[in-house]
N, C-alpha and C positions, 0 to 999 in steps of 0.2 A: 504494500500500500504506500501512494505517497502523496502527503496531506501539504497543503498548503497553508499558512500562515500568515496576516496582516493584521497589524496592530501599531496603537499608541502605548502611551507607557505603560496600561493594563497590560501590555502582550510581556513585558519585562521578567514577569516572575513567570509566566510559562516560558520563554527561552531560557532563562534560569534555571530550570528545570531537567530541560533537555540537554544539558552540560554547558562546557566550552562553546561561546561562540563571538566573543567580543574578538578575537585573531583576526575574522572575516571585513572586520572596519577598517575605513580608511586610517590611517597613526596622524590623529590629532590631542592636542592637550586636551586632557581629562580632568578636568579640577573640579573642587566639588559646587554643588549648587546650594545655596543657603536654602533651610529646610526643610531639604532632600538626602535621603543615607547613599551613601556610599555608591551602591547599585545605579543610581542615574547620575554619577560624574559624566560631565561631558555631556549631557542631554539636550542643550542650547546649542550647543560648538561644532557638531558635527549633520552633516547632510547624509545619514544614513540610509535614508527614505531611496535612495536610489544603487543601495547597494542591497544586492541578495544575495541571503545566504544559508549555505546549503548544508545540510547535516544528516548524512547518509546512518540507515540502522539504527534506529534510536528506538526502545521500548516505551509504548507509554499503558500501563495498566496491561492487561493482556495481549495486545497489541504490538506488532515491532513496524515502525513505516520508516522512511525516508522524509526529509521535511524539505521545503524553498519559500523562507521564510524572507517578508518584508518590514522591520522595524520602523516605525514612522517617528523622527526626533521632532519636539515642539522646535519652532524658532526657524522652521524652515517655509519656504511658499508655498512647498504641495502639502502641507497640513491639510487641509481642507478637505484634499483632495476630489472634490465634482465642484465646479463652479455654476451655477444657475442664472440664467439668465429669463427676464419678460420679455417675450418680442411683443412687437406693435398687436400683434390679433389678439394678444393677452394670456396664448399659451408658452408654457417655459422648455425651454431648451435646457439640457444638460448636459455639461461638456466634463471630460476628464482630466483630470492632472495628467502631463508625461509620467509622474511617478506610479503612478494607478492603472496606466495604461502597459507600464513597463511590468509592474507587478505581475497583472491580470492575463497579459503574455505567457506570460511563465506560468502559469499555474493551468494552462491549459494542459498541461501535464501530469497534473493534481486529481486522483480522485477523491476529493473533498477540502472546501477551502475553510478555513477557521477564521471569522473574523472577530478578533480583539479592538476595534476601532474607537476612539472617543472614548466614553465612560465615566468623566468628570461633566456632563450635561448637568447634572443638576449643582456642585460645586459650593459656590458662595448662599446657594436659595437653602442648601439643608445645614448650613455652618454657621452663617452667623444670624442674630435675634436682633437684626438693626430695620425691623420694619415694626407699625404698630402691632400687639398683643393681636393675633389672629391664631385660626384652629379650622380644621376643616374634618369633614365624614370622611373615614375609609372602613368601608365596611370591615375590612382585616384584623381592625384594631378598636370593636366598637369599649366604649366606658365612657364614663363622661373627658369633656371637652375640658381645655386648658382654661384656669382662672380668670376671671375677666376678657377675657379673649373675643374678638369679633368674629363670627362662625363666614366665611368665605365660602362661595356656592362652587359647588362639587365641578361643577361646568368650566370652569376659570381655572380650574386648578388641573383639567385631564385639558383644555388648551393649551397650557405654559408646559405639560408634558409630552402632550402629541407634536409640539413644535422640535421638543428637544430629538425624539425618536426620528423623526422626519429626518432628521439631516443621514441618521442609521442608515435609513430604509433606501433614502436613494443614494447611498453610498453603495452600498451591498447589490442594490438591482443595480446599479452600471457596473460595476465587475462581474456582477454573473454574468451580463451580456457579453461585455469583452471577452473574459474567461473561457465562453464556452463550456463551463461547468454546471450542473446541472442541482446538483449538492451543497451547499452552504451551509454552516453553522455560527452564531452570531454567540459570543459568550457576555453575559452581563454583567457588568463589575460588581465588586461584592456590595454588602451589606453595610449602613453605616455602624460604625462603634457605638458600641453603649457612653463608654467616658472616654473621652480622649486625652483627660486631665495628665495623664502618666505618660502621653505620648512624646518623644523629643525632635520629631520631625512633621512642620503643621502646614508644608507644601505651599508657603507662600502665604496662606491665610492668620500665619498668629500674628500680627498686631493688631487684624482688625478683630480676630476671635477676644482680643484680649480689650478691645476699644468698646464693642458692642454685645460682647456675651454671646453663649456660643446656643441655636436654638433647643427648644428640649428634644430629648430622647424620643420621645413617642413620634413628637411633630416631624423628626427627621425620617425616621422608618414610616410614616406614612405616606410620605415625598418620596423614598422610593418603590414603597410596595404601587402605589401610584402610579410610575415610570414602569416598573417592572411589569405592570399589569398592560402599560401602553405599548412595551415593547412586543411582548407574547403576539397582541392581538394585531399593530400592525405589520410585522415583519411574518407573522403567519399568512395573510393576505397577499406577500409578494412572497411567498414558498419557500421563505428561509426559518430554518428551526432556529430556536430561541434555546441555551442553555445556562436556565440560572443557576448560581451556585451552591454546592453541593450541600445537603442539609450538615453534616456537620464540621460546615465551617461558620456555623452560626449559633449562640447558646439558645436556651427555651424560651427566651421573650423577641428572640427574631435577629439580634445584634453579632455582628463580624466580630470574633474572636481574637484578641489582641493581640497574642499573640503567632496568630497567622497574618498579621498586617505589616507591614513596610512602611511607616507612615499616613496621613489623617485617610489617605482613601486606595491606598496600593494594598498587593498580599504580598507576602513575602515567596521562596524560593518553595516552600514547603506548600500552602497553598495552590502556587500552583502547580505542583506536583497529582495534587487533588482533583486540580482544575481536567489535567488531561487523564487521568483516570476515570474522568466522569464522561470525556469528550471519546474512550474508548468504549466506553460502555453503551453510549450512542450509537457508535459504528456497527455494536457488534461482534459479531464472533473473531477470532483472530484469523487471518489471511497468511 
């Protein structure tokens, strides 16, 4: 089997995973990013989004495949990767990154693409408490509502999450197209932490976690059960499977395990060790 790989810095602890492969980059300074551990030095510095790289026989779970893996570093142009455009009649065009294109090439020799892509959509909305006292329904999570809170209608809130998915969906249906792959799997970044009080890396977010207070626990898990629910339902509609993660990397009240975390919204090496154990279990029997 040989599985195909594209991600952002989610995709990090599943190539982490799969051993050695930082040899593959271009030799640029790797210095570290305030933050951020260890793991994403050089994350800004380097244009890796156009290098592929390849790691023949690699076990994941029962499973042994070959991988051709595309790493996407923030701080580059093809982040985005699909640009979108209005024409005049009012329908939209979407065009591909060369990095997306170059990928989605390559992987036409993939039977099955894994995409890691984005996965900080929701970000500053579930971290920091710098808006007035609101609280919204998730069925998920029913009990009563946050103190004094202004109850937000359920409508506004699957809006501001079907917008975050949308950039998912039509990232993944223009690679399937390109690719020629027929197979997709989309993996969902994890769950947020219960406290992150103990954490030493707040990915850019601590002065203002520590300006405005960081929002509550419940409010955050139901922003992404939320998301999570948006992703399922629209990425199912364009015939890509959704893989959330795995039940236990998360405790009994729904929250990401601290210690499988990298930081305020990464997992670590072990996690995603996890991660592709569950993405073999998807696939299947061993080949």
């Amino acid at each position: 089997m040989k599985i195909g790989l594209i991600g952002h810095s989610h995709s990090v602890c599943l190539m982490d995973a799969l051993g050695p492969w930082r040899d593959q980059l271009p030799a640029v300074f790797k210095g570290p990013r305030a933050g951020y551990s260890s793991s994403f030095d050089g994350w800004d510095a380097i244009d890796s989004g156009r290098t592929l790289i390849r790691l023949p026989a690699r076990k994941i779970g029962n499973l042994t495949a070959d991988f051709v893996c595309a790493v996407v570093f923030g701080g580059t142009e093809d982040y985005g990767l699909v640009r979108a455009e209005t024409r005049p009649d009012k329908s939209i065009s979407v065009a591909a990154t060369p990095m997306l294109v170059n990928a989605s090439m390559a992987f036409r020799e993939c039977d099955v693409v894994v995409s890691v892509l984005f996965g900080n959509e929701l970000g500053r909305r579930i971290w920091l408490d710098d808006l007035p006292r609101y609280d919204f329904i998730e069925e998920s999570l029913p009990g009563p509502m946050r103190e004094d809170a202004r109850p937000i209608d359920r409508r506004y809130i699957e809006q501001g999450v079907e917008e975050y998915v949308s950039r998912v969906l039509m990232t993944c249906m223009t690679m399937r197209q390109l690719s020629q792959r027929p197979r997709f799997i989309h993996v969902m970044p994890p769950p947020p932490l219960e406290d992150p009080s103990h954490l030493n890396f707040l990915e850019g977010l601590g002065d203002a976690m520590a300006k405005h207070g960081t929002l509550p626990a419940r409010l955050r898990l139901k922003w992404y059960r939320a998301y999570a629910r948006a992703m399922r339902t629209m990425l199912a509609k364009g015939g890509i499977d959704v893989l959330t993660p795995p039940a236990a990397a998360f405790n009994e009240r729904g929250f990401f395990w601290e210690d499988l975390s990298n930081g305020l919204t990464h997992g670590n090496t072990r996690y995603g060790a996890m991660v592709w154990a569950a993405i073999a279990n998807a696939l299947g029997s061993p080949q």
